[in-house]
C-alpha positions as CSV (number, residue, x, y, z in Angstrom):
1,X,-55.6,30.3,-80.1
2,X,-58.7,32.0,-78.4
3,X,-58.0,33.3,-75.0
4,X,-61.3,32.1,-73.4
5,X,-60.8,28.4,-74.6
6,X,-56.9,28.4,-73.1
7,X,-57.9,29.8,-70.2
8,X,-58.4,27.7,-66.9
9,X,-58.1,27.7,-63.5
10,X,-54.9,26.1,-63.5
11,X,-53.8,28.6,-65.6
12,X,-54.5,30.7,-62.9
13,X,-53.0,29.0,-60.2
14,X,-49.9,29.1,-61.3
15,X,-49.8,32.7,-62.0
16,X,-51.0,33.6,-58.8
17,X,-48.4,31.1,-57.6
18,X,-45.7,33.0,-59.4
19,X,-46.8,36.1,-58.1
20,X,-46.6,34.9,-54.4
21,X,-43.1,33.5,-55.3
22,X,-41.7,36.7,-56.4
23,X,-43.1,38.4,-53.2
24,X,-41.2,35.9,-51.2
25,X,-44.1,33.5,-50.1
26,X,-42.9,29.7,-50.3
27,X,-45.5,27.8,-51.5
28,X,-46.6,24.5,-49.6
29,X,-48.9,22.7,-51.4
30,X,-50.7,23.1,-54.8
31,X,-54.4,22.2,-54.5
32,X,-54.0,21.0,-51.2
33,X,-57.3,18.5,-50.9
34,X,-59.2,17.1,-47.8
35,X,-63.0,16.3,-46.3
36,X,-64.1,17.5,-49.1
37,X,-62.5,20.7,-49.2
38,X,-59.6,22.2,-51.5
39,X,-57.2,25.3,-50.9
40,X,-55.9,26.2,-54.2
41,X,-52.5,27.0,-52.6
42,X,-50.8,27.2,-49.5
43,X,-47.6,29.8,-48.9
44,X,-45.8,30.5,-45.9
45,X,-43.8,34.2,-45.4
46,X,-42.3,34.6,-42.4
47,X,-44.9,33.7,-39.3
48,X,-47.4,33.5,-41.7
49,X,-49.5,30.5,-43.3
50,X,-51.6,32.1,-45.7
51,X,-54.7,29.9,-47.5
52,X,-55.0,31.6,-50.7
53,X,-58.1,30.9,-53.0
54,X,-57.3,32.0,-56.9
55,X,-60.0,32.7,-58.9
56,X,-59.4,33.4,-62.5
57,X,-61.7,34.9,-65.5
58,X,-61.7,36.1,-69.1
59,X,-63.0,39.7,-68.0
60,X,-64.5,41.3,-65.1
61,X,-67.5,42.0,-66.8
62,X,-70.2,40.4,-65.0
63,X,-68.6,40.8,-61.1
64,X,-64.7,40.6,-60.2
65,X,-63.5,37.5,-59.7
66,X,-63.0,37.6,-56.3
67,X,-67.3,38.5,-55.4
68,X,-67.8,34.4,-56.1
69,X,-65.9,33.6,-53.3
70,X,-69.1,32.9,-51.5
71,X,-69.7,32.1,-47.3
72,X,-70.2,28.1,-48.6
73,X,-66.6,28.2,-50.5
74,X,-65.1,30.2,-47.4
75,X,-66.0,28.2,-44.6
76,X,-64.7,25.0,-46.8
77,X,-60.9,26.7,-47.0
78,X,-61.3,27.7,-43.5
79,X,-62.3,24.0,-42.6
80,X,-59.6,22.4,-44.6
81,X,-57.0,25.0,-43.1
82,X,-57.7,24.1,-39.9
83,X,-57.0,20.4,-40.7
84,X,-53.8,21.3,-42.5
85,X,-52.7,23.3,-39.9
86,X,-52.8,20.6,-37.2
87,X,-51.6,17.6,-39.8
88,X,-48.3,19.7,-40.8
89,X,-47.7,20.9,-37.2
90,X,-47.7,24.9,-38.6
91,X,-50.6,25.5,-35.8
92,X,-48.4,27.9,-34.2
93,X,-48.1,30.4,-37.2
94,X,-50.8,32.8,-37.7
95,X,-53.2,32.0,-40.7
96,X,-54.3,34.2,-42.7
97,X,-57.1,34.0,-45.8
98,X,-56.0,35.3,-49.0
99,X,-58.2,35.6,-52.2
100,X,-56.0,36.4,-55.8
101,X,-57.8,37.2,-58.6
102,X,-56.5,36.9,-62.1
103,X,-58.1,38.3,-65.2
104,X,-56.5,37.2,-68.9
105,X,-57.8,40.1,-71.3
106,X,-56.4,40.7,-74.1
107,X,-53.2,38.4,-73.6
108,X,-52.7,40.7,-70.5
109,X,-52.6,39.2,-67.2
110,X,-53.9,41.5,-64.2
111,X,-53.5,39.9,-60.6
112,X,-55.2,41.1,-57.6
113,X,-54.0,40.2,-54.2
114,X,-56.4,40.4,-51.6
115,X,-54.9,39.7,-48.2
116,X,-57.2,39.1,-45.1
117,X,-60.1,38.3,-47.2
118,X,-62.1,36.9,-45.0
119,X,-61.4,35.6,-41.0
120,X,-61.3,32.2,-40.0
């Protein structure tokens, strides 16, 4: 099977959620959805909610995947944060906003963790 046509974004997701998993991060929510925004995943360690954006590619040849995490797409996971935060009374924990990048080459996985991204 080609690489490039199996790979997807959910693909992605739930590499980058495995990752966070064996780091001891529970995740919350998968894809977590509202006003028009989405948070691919949502994982709590220790005092710590962290709003994690995964962005996944075949190769890092034109830009890594993390530079098309633009001002637009941050200020949507920072906007739906804020909602979550309030609707599943964690708005005492810190937030934090995390960007993991994954890049299939080769049947290889590589995963980047970028913590404190951006602020909120």
């Amino acid at each position: 099977m080609n690489i490039e046509k199996s790979l997807s974004g959910k693909a992605g997701e739930r590499a980058a959620a495995r990752y966070l998993e064996k780091k001891g991060y529970e995740i919350l929510k998968k894809n977590y959805r509202v006003s028009g925004s989405e948070v691919d995943l949502i994982a709590k360690k220790d005092d710590t909610v962290c709003f994690v954006e995964v962005k996944t590619r075949g190769s890092d040849d034109y830009g890594l995947p993390e530079e098309f995490v633009d001002r637009r797409k941050r200020n949507k996971i920072i906007r739906a944060a804020r909602i979550f935060r309030a609707d599943e009374k964690y708005i005492d924990l810190y937030a934090r906003f995390d960007i993991i990048s994954v890049i299939y080459r080769e049947g290889d996985i590589k995963i980047n963790h970028i913590q404190h991204a951006f602020e909120g």
